[in-house]
N, C-alpha and C positions, 0 to 999 in steps of 0.2 A: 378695751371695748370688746362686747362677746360677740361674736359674728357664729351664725351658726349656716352651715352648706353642708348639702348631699353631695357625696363623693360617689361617681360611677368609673366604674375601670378604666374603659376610651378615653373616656373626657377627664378624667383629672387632672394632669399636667396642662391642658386647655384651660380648666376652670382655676388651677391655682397661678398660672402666670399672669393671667386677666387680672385677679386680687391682687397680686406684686405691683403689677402693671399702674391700677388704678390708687392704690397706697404712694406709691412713688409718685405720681401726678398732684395727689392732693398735700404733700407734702412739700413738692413744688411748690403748689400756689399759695399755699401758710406762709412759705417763707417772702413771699415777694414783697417791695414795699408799697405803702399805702396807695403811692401814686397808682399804683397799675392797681386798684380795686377793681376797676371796669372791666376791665379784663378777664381780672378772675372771676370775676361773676359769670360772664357771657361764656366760657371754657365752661366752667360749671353747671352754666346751666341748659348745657348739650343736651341732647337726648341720649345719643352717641359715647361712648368710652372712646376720649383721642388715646394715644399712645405719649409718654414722657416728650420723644422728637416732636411730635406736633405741638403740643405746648408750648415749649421749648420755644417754636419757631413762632407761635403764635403770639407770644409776648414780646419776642425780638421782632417781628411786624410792628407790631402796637409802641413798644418804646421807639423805634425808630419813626413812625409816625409823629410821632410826637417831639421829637428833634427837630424832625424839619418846623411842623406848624410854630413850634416854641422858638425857631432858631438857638443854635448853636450854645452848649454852656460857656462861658466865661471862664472856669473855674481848670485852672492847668491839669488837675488830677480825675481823668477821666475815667478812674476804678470809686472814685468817690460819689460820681453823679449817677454812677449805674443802678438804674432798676434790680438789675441781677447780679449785682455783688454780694457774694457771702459775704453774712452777721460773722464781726469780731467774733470769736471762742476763744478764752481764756485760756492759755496753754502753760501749766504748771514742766516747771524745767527741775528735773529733779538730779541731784549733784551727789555721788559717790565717793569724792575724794575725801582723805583720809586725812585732815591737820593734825596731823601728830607731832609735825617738830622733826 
C-alpha cells in the first residue's frame, strides 16, 4: 500500500510512531476471530487512534462479556475457545544431520 506523509523535523518521530502505532492495531483486529466482528468494527470506527494496550483491553472487555452472558465454555482447552489465540503457523523444522553411516 502507498501511503504518502510530509516529514517536518519536530514532528517526525511523532508522526512516524502514530503510523507504527495505528499498523499495529489494525493488524490486531485482521487477526481476531469472527466472533468479536462487533468489536472490531466499533474500535474502528473511533474517531480517535486508541493505542495497541487499549485495543488489547478492549477486546478482552468484550470477550469477557461474553463469557459471562454466554456462560462458561464446556470445552477443557481454554487456549482453544479464545477469541485471541494466535492462528496455527506452520513451522518447517529444518534437520542438519549428516546419515552417512
Amino acid at each position: 500500500m502507498y501511503e504518502d506523509h510530509s516529514w517536518n523535523c519536530p514532528d517526525d518521530g511523532n508522526k512516524y510512531w502514530q503510523i507504527v502505532e495505528k499498523k499495529r492495531v489494525n493488524k490486531f483486529l485482521f487477526g481476531l476471530n469472527k466472533n468479536l466482528d462487533e468489536v472490531r468494527g466499533s474500535i474502528q470506527g473511533m474517531k480517535q487512534q486508541i493505542s495497541l494496550q487499549e485495543a488489547f483491553a478492549e477486546v478482552r472487555r468484550e470477550e469477557s462479556r461474553k463469557k459471562v452472558m454466554l456462560g462458561t465454555p464446556t470445552s477443557d482447552s481454554h487456549i482453544e475457545n479464545s477469541a485471541l489465540a494466535v492462528r496455527a503457523v506452520e513451522v518447517l523444522v529444518r534437520c542438519d544431520v549428516n546419515n552417512d553411516g
